[in-house]
ZAMARGU-4260 file (C-alpha; in steps of 0.2 Angstrom, whole numbers, plus 5000, padded with zeros to 4 digits):
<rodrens>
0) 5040/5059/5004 | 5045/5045/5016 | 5061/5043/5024 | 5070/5033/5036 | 5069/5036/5055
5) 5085/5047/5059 | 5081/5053/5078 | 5077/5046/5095 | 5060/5051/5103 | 5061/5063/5115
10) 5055/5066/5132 | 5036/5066/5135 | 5040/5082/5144 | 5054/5096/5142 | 5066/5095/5160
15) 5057/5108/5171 | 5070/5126/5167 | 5068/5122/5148 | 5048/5118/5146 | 5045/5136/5159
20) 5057/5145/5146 | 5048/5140/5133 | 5031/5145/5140 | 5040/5163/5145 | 5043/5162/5126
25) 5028/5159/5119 | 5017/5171/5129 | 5026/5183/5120 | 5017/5179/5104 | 4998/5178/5100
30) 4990/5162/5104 | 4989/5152/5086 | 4969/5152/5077 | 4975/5138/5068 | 4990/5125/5068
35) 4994/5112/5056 | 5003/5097/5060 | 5008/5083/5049 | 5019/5077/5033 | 5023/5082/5015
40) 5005/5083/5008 | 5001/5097/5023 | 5020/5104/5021 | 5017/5107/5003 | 5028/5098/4993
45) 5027/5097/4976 | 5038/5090/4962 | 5047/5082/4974 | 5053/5100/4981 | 5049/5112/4996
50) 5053/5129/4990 | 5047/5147/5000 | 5032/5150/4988 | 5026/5133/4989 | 5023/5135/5011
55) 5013/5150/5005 | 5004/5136/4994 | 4998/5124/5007 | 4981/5116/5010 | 4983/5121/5030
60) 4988/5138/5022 | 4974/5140/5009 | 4961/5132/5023 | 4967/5147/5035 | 4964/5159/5020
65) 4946/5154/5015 | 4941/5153/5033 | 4949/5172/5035 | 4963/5165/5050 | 4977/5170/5052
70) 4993/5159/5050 | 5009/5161/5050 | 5019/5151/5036 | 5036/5144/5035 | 5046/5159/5028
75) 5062/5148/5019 | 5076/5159/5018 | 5080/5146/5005 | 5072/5129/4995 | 5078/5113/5002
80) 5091/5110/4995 | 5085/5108/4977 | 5068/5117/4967 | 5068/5103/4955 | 5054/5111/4944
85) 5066/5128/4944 | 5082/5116/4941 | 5073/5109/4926 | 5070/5126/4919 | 5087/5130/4920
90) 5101/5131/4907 | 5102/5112/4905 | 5108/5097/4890 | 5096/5087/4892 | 5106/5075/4883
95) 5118/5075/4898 | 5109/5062/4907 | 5125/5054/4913 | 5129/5070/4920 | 5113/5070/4932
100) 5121/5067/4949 | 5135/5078/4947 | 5123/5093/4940 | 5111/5087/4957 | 5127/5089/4968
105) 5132/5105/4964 | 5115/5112/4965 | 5114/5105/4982 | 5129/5109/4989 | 5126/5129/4985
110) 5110/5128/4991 | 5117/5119/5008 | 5132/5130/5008 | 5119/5143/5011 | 5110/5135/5025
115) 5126/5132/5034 | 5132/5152/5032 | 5112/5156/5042 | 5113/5141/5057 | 5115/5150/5070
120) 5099/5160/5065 | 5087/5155/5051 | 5074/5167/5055 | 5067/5181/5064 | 5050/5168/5068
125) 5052/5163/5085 | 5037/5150/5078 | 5031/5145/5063 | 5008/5138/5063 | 5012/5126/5052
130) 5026/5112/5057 | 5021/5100/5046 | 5037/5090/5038 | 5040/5081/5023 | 5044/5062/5029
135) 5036/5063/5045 | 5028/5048/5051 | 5016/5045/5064 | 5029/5042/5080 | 5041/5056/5073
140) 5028/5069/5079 | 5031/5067/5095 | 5049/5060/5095 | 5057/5073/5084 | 5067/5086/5089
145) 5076/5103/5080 | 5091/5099/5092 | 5096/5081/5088 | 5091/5085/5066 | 5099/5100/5068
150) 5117/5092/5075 | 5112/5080/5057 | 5109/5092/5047 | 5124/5103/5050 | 5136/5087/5051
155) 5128/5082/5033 | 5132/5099/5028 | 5150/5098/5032 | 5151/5081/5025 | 5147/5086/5007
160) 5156/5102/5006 | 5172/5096/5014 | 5172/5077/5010 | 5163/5075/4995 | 5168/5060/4989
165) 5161/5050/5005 | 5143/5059/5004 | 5133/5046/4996 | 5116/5047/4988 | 5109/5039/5003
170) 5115/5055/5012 | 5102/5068/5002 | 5087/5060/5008 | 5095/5062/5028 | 5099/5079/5024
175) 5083/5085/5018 | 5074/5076/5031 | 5084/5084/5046 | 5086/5101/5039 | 5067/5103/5034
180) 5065/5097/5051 | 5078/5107/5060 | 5071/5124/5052 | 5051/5120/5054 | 5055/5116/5074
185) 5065/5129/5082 | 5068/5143/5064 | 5077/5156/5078 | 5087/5142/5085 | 5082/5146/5102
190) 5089/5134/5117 | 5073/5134/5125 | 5064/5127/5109 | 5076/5115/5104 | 5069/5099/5111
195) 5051/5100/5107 | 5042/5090/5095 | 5029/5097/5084 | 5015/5090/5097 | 5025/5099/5111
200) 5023/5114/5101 | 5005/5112/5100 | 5005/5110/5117 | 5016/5125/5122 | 5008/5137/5110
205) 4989/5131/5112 | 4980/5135/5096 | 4960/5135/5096 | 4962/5125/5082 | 4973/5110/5074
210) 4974/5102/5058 | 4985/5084/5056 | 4988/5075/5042 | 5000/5060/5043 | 5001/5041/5041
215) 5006/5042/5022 | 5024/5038/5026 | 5017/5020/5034 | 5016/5010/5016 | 5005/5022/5006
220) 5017/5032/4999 | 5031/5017/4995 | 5014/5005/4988 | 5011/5020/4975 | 5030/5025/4974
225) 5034/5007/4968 | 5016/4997/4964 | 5021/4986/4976 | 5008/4976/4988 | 5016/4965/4998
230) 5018/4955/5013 | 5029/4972/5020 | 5019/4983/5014 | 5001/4976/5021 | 5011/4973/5036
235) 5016/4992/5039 | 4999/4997/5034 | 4991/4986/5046 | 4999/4996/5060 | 4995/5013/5056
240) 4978/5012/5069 | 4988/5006/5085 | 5002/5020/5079 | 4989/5032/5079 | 4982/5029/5095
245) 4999/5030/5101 | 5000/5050/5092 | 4984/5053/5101 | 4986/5045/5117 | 5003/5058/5115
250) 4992/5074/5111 | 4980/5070/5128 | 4996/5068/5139 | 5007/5082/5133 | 4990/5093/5132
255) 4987/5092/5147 | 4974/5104/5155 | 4974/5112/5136 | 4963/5106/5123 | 4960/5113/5104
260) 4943/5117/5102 | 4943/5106/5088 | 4955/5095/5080 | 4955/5090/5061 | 4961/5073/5056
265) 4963/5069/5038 | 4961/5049/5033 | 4968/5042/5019 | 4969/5043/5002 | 4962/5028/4989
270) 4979/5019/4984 | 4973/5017/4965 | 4967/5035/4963 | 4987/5041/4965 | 4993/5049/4948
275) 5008/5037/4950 | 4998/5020/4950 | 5001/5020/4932 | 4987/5007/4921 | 4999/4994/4909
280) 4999/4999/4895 | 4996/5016/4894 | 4979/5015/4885 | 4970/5001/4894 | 4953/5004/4899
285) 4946/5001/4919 | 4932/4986/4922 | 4916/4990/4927 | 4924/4988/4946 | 4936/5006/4941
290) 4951/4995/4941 | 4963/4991/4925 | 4970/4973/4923 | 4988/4976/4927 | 4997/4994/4937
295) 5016/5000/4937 | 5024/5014/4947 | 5028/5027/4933 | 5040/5038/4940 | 5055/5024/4945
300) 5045/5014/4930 | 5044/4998/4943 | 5032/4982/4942 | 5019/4975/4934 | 5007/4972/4948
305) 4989/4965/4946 | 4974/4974/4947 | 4968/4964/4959 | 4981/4967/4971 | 4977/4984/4970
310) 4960/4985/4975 | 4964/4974/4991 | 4976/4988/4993 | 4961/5001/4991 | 4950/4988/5003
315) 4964/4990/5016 | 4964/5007/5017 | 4947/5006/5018 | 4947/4995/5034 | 4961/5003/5043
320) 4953/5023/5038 | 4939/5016/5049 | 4949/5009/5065 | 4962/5023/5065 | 4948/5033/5068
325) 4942/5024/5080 | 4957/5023/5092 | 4960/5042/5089 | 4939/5044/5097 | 4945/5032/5112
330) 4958/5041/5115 | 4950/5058/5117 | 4934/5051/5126 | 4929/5063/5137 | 4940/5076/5132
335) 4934/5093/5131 | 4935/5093/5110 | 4927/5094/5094 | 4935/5079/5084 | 4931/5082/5066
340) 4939/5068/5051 | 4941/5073/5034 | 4938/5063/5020 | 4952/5061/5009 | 4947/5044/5003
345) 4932/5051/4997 | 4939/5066/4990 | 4953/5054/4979 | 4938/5041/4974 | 4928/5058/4968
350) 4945/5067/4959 | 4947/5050/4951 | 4945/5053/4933 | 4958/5035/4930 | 4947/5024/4935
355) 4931/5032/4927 | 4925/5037/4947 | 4924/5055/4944 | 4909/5061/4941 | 4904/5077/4928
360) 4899/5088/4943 | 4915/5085/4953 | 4929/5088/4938 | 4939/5101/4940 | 4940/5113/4925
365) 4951/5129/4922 | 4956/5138/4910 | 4974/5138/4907 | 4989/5140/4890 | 4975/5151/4879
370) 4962/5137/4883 | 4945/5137/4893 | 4938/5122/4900 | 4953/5112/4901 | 4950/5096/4914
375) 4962/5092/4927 | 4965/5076/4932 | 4974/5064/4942 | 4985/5056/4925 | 5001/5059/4927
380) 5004/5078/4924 | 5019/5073/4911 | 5003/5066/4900 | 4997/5083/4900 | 5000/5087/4881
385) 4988/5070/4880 | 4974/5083/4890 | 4977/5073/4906 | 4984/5076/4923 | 4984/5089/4933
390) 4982/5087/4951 | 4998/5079/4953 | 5014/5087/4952 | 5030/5082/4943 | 5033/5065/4955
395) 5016/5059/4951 | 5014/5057/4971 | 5011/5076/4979 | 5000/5086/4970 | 4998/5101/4962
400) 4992/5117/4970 | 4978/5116/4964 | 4977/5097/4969 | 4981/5104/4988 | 4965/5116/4984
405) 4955/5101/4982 | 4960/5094/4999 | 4958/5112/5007 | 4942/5112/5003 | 4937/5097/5008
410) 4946/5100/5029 | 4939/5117/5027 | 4922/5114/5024 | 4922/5098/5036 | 4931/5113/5049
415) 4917/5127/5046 | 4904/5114/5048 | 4908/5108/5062 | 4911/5126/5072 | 4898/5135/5060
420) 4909/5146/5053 | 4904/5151/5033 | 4915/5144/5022 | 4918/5148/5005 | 4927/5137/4994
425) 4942/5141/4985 | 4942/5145/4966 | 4952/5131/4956 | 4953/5145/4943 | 4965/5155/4955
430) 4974/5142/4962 | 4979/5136/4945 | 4983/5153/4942 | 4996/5153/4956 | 5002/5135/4950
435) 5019/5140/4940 | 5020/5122/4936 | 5003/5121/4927 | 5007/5137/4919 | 5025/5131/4915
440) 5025/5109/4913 | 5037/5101/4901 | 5034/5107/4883 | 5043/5090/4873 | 5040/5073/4875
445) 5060/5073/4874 | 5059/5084/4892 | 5046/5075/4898 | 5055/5058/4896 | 5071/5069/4904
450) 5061/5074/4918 | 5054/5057/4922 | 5071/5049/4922 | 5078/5065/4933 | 5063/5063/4945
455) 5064/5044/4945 | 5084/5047/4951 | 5079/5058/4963 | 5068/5049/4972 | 5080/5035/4976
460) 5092/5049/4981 | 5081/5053/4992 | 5081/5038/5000 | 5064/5036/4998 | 5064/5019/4990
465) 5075/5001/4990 | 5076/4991/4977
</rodrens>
């Protein structure tokens, strides 16, 4: 999910005391095989939620565990702040939309409650190999910082227990953004750990190898959120190379003499192939290029955009996949490292069952609710009593766990290959198996309409999009 810029950048360097605590701190603790850095699709959000079981679900995690590294996950004392899929399972009247945002309040303000009872210790992890944060953009993984989201986070906290009526909607999307941050960056709340970023991290704890994933957050994620294509949007896109010369130009300074004997970067995914890029109507049928005549954003149910519009989306994406990676290979020239990029683009274009791109040998088929050979699919998962969906969780925008599968298999395999290590791909039948959504999705079209609206609500809430 996106979010709005809450912190200031940090230092390039911790001051001298702080950044040689830190190093007395981290020889303590085994040097990392793997790290992962990123946003919400290597965090492992789904439905909009980041729960403890769901960490255990990421693709950096299910790429350590097919490779046979080990890797140390977020261990979430609690969700952030709401498991909406576990919310929606609850003893609810789901005629009571009107009552949404006072049943999301309460929810929240237990579960923040809870956080605030734990800030002065949120772990017995001193670090965590996978700081990837839902909302990250590019500059925040090198400008954020537990101290300054933390401060946030707690002052949100007090805010919405003790002055309710001034915590605004506006407010949850800055408090899951902070506290998710606060916890991934410094979980002991340690002084010597406070002001490092996640590339900081990297550089203080020196894992052989590292996996990002980021740039989403730059007009990917709001394009699909809302079908929008605009002047803003290919505006914000447009600068995701330069950005990204900036994170790696970041990594070579703050490395220093250190370098990870290969880095993994993950491009971007096709705009069109995202579950939430809905086809109007429902029914229509794709031209011979794989796009339909008009699109709308399902979850918040906004726009009617042109099909056209779309693919130029797609033909950007394209274009700056291929210069982002460039400026990331100038800015590692010379560099002692193995520069590997994953193909996400060519994984969603593949997975693309929508636009009739997938082909027979690439669809992903499990057997699942007393049924073998069911075909998963990148629909909509609330289209799921129509046999599609699949991939995608409740939002339409993060995917399922077997969705993240799909993408660890893919950085895996492009990982193995390039250190020659033996890979062995992860069974889709087991990751659907651990996938308490696919196993549990909406049973009526009546809660299925429910948990779009509820989704749709949330999503503002989160201040992920403006209207």
């Amino acid at each position: 999910m996106a979010r709005k810029p809450t912190s200031k950048p940090a230092a390039a360097t911790a001051v001298a005391p702080q950044a040689t605590a830190a190093a007395k701190i981290a020889a303590t603790q085994p040097v990392p095989e793997l790290m992962a850095i990123g946003d919400s699709l290597y965090n492992g959000v789904r439905s909009l939620s980041m729960t403890p079981r769901l960490a255990q679900l990421s693709a950096p995690a299910q790429v350590a565990q097919t490779l046979g590294l080990d890797f140390i996950v977020p261990d979430y004392p609690y969700e952030i702040l709401i498991d909406v899929e576990d919310f929606l399972r609850g003893d609810i009247d789901f005629t009571a939309i009107t009552n949404l945002q006072t049943l999301l309040f309460n929810q929240i303000a237990a579960n923040a409650a809870n956080w605030y009872k734990r800030r002065n210790r949120w772990s017995n992890r001193m670090f965590f190999d996978n700081v990837s944060n839902s909302g990250a953009t590019i500059g925040s993984l090198y400008s954020d910082t537990a101290r300054a989201n933390r401060g946030q986070a707690l002052a949100l906290i007090d805010k919405l227990l003790n002055h309710r009526d001034s915590f605004g909607i506006a407010d949850i999307g800055n408090l899951y953004y902070s506290l998710n941050t606060a916890f991934l960056l410094n979980p002991s709340v340690v002084n010597e750990l406070d002001d490092l970023t996640p590339v900081d991290l990297v550089a203080l704890r020196k894992p052989r190898r590292l996996l990002v994933n980021i740039g989403s957050n730059e007009g990917l994620f709001m394009g699909g959120l809302l079908a929008r294509y605009d002047d803003a949007t290919k505006a914000s896109v447009a600068a995701i190379p330069s950005k990204m010369a900036g994170l790696a130009n970041a990594m070579v300074t703050r490395f220093g003499d250190y370098m990870p004997q290969t880095i993994v970067f993950n491009n971007l995914v096709r705009p069109s192939a995202i579950a939430n890029l809905t086809p109007r109507p429902f029914n229509s049928l794709p031209n011979t290029g794989g796009y339909f005549d008009r699109y709308y954003g399902n979850l918040v149910n906004t726009s009617n955009i042109a099909g056209t519009l779309i693919k130029d989306f797609d033909d950007q994406i394209v274009g700056v996949n291929r210069d982002a990676e460039a400026a990331v290979r100038a800015a590692f020239k010379g560099k002692k490292v193995n520069l590997v990029f994953a193909d996400l683009f060519g994984l969603s274009t593949r997975l693309d069952d929508k636009a009739g791109r997938e082909a027979a040998g690439d669809e992903i088929r499990v057997s699942l609710h007393g049924k073998d050979d069911v075909h998963l699919t990148n629909y909509p998962l609330w289209s799921f009593a129509a046999s599609g969906g699949g991939l995608f969780g409740l939002d339409n925008m993060h995917l399922s766990t077997v969705g993240y599968a799909a993408m660890a298999n893919t950085v895996g395999q492009a990982l193995a290959a390039a250190e020659g290590l033996k890979f062995t791909p992860i069974k889709y039948q087991d990751a659907c198996n651990n996938d308490t959504l696919l196993e549990q999705p909406p049973q009526s079209w009546f809660q299925v309409k429910f948990v779009v609206q509820l989704l749709g609500g949330l999503a503002l809430a989160f201040n992920l999009v403006s209207l």
